[in-house]
N, CA and C atoms as a LAMMPS dump frame, in Angstrom:
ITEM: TIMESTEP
0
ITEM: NUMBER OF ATOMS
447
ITEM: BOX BOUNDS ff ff ff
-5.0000000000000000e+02 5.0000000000000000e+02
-5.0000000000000000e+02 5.0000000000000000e+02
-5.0000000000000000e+02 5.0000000000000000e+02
ITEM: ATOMS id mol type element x y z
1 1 1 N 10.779 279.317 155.574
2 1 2 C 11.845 280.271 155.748
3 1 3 C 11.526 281.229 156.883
4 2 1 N 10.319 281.537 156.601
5 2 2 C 9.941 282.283 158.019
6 2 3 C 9.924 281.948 159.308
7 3 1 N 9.768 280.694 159.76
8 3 2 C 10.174 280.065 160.894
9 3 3 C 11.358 279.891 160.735
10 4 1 N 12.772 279.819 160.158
11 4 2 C 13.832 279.573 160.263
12 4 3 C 14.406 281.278 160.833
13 5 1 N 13.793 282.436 160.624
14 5 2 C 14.153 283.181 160.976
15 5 3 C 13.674 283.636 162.498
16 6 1 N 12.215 283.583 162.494
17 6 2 C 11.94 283.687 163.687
18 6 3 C 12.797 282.771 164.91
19 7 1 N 12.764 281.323 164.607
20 7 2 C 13.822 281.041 165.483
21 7 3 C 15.031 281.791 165.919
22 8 1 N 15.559 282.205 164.76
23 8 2 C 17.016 282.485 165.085
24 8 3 C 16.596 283.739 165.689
25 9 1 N 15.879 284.55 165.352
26 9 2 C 15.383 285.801 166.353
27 9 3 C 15.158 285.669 167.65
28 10 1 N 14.497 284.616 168.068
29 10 2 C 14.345 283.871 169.273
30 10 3 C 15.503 283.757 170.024
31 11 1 N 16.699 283.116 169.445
32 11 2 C 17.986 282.596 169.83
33 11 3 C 18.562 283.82 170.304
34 12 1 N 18.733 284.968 168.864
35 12 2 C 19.767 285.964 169.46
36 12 3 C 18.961 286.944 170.815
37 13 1 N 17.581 286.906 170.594
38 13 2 C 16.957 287.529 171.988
39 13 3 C 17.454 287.045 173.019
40 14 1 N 17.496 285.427 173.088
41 14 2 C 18.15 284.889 174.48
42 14 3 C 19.184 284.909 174.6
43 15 1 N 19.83 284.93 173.646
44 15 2 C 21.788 284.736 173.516
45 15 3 C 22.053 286.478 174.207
46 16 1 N 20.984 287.603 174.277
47 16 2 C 21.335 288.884 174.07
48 16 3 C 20.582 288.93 175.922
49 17 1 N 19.628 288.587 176.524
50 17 2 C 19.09 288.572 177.67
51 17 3 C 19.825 287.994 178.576
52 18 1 N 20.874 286.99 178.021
53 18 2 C 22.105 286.018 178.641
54 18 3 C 23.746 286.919 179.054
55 19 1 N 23.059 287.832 178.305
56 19 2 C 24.834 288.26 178.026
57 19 3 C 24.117 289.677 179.162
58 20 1 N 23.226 290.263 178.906
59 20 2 C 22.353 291.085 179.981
60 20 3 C 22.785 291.196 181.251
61 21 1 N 21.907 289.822 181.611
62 21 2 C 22.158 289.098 182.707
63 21 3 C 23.244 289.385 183.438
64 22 1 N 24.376 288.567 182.741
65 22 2 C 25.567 288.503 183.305
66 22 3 C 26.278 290.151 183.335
67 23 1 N 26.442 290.678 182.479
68 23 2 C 26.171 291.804 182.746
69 23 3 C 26.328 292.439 184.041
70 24 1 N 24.977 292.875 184.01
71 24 2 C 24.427 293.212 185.048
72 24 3 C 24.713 292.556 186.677
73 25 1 N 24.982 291.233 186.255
74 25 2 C 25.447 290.71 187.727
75 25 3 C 26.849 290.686 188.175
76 26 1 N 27.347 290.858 187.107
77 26 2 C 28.826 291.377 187.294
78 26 3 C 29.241 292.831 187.949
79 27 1 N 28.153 293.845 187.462
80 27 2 C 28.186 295.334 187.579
81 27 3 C 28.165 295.475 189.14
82 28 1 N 27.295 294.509 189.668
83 28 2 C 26.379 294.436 190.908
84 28 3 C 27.471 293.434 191.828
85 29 1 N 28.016 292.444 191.502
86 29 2 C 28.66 291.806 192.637
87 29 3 C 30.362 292.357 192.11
88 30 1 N 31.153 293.156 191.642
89 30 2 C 32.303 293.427 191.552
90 30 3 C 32.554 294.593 192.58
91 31 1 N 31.573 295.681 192.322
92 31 2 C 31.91 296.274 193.466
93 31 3 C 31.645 296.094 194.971
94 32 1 N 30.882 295.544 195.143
95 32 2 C 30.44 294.441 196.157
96 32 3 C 31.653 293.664 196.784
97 33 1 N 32.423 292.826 195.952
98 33 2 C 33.862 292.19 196.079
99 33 3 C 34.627 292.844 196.56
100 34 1 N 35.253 294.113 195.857
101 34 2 C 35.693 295.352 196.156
102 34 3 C 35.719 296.065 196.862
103 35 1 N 34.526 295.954 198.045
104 35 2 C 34.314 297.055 198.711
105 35 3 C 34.952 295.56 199.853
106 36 1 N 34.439 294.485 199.898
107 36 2 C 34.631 293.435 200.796
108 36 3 C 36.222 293.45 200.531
109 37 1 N 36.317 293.302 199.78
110 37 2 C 37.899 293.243 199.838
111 37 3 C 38.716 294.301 201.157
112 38 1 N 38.751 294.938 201.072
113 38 2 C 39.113 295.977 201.81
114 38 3 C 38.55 296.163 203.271
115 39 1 N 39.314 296.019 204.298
116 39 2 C 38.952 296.542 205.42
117 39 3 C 38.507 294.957 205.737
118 40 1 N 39.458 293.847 205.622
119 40 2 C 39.538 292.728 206.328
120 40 3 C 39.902 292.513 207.374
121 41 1 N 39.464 291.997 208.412
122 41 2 C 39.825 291.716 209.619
123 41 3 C 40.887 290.464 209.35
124 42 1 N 41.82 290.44 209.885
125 42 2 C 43.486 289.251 209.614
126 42 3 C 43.862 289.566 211.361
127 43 1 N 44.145 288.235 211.869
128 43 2 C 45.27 287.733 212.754
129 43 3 C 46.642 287.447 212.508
130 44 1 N 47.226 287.788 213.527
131 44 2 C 49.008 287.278 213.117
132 44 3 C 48.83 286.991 214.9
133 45 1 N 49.182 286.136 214.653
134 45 2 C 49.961 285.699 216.814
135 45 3 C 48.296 285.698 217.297
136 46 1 N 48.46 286.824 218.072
137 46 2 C 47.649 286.941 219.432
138 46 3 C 47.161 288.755 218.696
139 47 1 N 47.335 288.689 217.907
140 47 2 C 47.115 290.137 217.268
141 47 3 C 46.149 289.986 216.348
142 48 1 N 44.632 290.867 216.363
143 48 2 C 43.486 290.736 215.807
144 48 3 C 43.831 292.113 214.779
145 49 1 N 44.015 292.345 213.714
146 49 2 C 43.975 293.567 213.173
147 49 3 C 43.482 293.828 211.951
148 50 1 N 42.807 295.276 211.407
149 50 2 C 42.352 295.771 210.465
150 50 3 C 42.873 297.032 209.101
151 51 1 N 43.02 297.076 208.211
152 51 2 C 43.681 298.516 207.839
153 51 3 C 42.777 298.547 206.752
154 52 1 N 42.693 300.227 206.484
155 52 2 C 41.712 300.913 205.349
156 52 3 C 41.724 301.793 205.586
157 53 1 N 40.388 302.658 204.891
158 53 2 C 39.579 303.801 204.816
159 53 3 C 40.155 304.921 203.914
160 54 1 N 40.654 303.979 203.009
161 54 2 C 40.971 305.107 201.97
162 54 3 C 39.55 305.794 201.106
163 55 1 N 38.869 304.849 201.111
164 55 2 C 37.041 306.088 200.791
165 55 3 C 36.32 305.999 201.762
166 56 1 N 35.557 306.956 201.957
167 56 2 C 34.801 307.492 203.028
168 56 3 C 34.057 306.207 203.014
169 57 1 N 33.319 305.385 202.423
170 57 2 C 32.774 303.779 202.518
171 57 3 C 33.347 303.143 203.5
172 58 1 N 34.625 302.944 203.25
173 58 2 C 35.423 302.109 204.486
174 58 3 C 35.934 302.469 205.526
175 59 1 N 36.026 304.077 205.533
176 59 2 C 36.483 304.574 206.49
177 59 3 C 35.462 303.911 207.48
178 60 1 N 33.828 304.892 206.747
179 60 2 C 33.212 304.626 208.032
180 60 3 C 32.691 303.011 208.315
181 61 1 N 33.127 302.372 207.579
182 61 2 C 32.849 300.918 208.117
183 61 3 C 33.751 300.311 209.268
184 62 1 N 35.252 301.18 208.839
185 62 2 C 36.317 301.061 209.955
186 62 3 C 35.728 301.415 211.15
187 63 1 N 35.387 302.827 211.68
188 63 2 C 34.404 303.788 212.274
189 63 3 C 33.315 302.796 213.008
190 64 1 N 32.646 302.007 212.101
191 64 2 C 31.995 301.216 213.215
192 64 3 C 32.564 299.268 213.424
193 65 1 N 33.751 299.769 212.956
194 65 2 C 34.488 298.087 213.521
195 65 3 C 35.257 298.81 215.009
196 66 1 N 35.362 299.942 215.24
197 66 2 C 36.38 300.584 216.098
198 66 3 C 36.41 299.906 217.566
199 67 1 N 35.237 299.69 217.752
200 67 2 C 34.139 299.275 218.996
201 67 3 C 35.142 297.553 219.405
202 68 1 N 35.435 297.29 218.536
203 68 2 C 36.006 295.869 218.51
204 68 3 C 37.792 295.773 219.144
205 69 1 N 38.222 296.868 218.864
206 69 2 C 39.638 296.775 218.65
207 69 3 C 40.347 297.653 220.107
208 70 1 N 41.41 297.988 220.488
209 70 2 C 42.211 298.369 221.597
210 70 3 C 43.119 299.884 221.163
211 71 1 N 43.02 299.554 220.03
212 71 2 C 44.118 300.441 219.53
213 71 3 C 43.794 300.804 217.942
214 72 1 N 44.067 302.519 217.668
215 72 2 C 43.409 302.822 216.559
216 72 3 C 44.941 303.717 216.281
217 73 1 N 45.419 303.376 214.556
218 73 2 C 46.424 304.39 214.388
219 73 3 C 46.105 304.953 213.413
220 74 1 N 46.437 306.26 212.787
221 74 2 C 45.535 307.333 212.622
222 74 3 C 46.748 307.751 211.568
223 75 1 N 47.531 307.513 209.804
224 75 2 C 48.568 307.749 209.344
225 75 3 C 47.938 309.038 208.605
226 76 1 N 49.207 310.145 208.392
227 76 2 C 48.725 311.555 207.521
228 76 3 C 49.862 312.285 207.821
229 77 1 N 49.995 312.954 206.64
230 77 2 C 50.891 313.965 206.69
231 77 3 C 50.366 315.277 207.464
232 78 1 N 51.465 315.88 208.279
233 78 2 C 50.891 317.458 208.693
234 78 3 C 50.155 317.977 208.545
235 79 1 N 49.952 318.236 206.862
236 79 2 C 48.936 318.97 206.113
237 79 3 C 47.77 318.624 206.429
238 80 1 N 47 317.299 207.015
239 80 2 C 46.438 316.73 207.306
240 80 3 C 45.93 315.765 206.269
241 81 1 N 47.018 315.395 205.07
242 81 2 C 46.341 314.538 204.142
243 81 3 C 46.715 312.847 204.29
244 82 1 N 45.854 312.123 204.282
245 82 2 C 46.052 310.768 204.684
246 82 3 C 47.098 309.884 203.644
247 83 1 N 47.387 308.885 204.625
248 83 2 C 48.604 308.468 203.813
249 83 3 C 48.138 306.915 204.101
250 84 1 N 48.509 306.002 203.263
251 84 2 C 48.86 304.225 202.824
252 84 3 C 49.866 304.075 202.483
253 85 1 N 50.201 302.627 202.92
254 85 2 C 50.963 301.843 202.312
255 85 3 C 52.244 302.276 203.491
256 86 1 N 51.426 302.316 204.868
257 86 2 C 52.459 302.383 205.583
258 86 3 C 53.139 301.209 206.538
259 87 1 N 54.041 301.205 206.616
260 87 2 C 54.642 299.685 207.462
261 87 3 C 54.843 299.888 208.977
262 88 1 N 53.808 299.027 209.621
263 88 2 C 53.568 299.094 210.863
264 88 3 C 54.562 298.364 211.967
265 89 1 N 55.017 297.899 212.94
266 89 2 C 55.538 296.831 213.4
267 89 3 C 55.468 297.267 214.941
268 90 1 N 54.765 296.209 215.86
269 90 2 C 54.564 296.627 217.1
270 90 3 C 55.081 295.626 218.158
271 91 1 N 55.934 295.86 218.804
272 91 2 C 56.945 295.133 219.997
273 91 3 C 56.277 295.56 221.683
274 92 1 N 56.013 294.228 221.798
275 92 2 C 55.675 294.288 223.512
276 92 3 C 56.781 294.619 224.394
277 93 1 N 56.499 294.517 225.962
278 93 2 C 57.074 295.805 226.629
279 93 3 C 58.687 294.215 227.134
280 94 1 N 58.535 293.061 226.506
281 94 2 C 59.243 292.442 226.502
282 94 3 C 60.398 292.389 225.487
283 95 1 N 60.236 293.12 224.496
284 95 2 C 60.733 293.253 223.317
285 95 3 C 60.285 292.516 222.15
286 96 1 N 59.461 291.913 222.07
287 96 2 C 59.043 290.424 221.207
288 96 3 C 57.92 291.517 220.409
289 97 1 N 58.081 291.165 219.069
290 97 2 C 57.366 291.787 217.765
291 97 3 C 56.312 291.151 217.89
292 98 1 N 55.015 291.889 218.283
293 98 2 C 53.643 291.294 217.885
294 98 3 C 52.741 291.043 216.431
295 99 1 N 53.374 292.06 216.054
296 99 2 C 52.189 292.114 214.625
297 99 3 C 53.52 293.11 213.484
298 100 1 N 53.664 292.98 212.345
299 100 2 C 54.534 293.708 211.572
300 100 3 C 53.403 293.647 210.101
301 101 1 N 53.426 294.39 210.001
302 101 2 C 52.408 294.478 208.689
303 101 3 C 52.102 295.819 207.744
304 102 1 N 51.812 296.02 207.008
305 102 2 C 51.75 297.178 206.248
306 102 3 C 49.947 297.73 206.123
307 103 1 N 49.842 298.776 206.184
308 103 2 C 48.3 299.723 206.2
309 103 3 C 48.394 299.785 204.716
310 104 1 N 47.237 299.279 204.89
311 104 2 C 46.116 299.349 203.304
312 104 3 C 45.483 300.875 203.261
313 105 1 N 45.456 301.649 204.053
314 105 2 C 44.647 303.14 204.369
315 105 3 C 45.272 303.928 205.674
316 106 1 N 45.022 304.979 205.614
317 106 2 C 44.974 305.628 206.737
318 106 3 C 44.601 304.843 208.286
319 107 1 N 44.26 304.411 208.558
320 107 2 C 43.576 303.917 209.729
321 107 3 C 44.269 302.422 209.787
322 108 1 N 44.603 302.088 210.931
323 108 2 C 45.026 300.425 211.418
324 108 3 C 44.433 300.515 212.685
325 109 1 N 43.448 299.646 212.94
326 109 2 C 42.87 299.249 214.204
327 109 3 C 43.522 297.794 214.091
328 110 1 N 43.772 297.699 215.531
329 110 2 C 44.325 296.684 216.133
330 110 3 C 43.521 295.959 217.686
331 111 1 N 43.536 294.68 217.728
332 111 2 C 43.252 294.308 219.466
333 111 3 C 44.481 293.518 219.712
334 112 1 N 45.006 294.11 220.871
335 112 2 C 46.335 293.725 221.379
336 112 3 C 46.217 292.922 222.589
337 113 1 N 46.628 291.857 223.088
338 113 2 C 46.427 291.937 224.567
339 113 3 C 47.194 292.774 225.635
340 114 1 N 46.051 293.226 226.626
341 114 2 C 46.526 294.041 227.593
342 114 3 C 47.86 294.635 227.683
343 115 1 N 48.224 295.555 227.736
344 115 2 C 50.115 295.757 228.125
345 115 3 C 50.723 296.817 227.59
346 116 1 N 51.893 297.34 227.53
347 116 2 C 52.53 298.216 226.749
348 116 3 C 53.787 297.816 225.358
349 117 1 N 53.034 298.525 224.757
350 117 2 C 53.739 298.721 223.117
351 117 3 C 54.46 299.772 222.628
352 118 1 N 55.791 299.632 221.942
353 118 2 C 56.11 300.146 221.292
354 118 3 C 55.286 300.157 219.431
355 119 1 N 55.506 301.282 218.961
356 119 2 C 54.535 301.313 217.87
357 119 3 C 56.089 301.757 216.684
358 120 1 N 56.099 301.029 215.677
359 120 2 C 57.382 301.973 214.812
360 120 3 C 56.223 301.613 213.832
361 121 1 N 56.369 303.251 213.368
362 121 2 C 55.568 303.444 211.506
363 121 3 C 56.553 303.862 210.484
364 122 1 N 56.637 303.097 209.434
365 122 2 C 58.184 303.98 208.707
366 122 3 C 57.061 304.023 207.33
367 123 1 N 57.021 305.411 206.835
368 123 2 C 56.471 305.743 205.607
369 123 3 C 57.418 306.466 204.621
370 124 1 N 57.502 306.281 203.218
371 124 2 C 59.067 306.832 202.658
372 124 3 C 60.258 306.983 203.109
373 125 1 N 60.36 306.112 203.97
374 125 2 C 61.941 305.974 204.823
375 125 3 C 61.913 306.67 205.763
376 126 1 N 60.95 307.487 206.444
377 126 2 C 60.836 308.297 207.643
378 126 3 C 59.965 307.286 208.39
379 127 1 N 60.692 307.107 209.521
380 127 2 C 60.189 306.409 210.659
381 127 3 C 59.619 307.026 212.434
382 128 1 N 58.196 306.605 212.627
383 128 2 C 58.116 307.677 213.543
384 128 3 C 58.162 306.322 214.644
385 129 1 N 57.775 306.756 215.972
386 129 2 C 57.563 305.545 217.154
387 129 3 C 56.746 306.387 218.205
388 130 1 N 56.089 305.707 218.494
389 130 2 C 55.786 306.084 220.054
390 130 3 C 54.84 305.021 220.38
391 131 1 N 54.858 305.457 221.974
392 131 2 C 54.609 303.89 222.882
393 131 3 C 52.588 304.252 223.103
394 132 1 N 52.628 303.136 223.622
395 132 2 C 51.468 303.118 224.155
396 132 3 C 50.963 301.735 225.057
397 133 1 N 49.546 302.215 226.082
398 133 2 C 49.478 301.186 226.741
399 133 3 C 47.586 300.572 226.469
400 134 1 N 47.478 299.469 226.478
401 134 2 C 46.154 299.488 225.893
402 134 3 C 45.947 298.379 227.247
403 135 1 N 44.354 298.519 227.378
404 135 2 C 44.107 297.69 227.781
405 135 3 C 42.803 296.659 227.295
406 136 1 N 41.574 296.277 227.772
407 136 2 C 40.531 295.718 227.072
408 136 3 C 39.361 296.411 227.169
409 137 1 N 39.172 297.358 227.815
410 137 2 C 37.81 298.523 227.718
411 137 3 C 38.022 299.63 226.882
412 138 1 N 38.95 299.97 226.691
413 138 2 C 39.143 301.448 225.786
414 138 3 C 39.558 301.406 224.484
415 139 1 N 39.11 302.035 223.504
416 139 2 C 39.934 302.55 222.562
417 139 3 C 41.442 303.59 222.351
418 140 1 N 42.184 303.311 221.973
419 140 2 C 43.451 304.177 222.724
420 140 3 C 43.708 304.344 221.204
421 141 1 N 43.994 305.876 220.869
422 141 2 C 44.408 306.305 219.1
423 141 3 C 46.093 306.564 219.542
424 142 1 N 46.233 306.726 218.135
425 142 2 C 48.484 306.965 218.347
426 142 3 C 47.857 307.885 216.354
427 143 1 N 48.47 309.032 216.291
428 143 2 C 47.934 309.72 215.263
429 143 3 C 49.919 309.734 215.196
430 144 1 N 49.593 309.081 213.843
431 144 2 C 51.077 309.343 213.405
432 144 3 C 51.049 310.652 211.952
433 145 1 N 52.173 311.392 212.317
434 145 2 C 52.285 313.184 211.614
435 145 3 C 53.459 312.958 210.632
436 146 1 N 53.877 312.662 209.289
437 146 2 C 55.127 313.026 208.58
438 146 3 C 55.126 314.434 208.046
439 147 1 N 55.706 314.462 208.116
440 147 2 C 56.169 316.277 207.433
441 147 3 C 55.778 316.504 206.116
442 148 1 N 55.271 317.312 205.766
443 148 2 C 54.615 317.33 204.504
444 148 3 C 55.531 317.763 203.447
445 149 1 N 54.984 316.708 202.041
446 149 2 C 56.021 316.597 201.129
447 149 3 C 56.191 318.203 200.415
């Protein structure tokens, strides 16, 4: 009888070091996922682009993807509080829509090729625009301002 218990003591130790385990490796690769999740680099066309930095984590990971990109847009209300979930859409100086997409965060870095853009941001039905010209050495920001709620 005593070996029938010790076994099973045995069992639930490992059945309990198993469940640990996983555990623990879950704790460790979810936010990991999470943090990867966010602040993906995605193509559309000829358009290389990024959006985030809703926590200071991704901001500054944005911060050092910046180096990569042509064009940095910068979303926030007046007050100076940052805003998501804004809808981007950017038209070359031909009229032809390059990239239309929505910001995951404050920040959308973009690489455009060379030229001039129109920029439209519409956040709660307020739509702002302004142009810009990028080329392949510089970083060029467009800080879009809504009026504070």
């Amino acid at each position: 009888m005593k070996r029938v218990n010790s076994y099973a003591s045995l069992q639930a130790r490992r059945s309990l070091r198993r469940s640990l385990a996983v555990l623990l490796m879950g704790s460790v690769l979810l936010p990991t996922a999470a943090y990867c999740a966010e602040n993906v680099v995605q193509t559309a066309g000829t358009v290389t682009y990024v959006s985030g930095g809703v926590t200071d984590e991704t901001l500054d990971q944005l911060k050092s993807m910046s180096r990569d990109f042509n064009l940095k847009m910068v979303f926030a209300l007046k007050s100076g509080a940052y805003m998501s979930d804004v809808s981007v859409a950017i038209v070359d100086a031909k009229g032809r829509q390059v990239l239309d997409t929505r910001s995951d965060g404050p920040w959308l870095l973009a690489k455009l090729p060379a030229g001039s853009y129109q920029v439209l941001a519409t956040a709660s039905g307020a739509s702002l625009k302004q142009s810009v010209s990028v080329g392949s050495g510089s970083l060029k920001t467009l800080n879009f301002r809504w009026p504070s709620e």
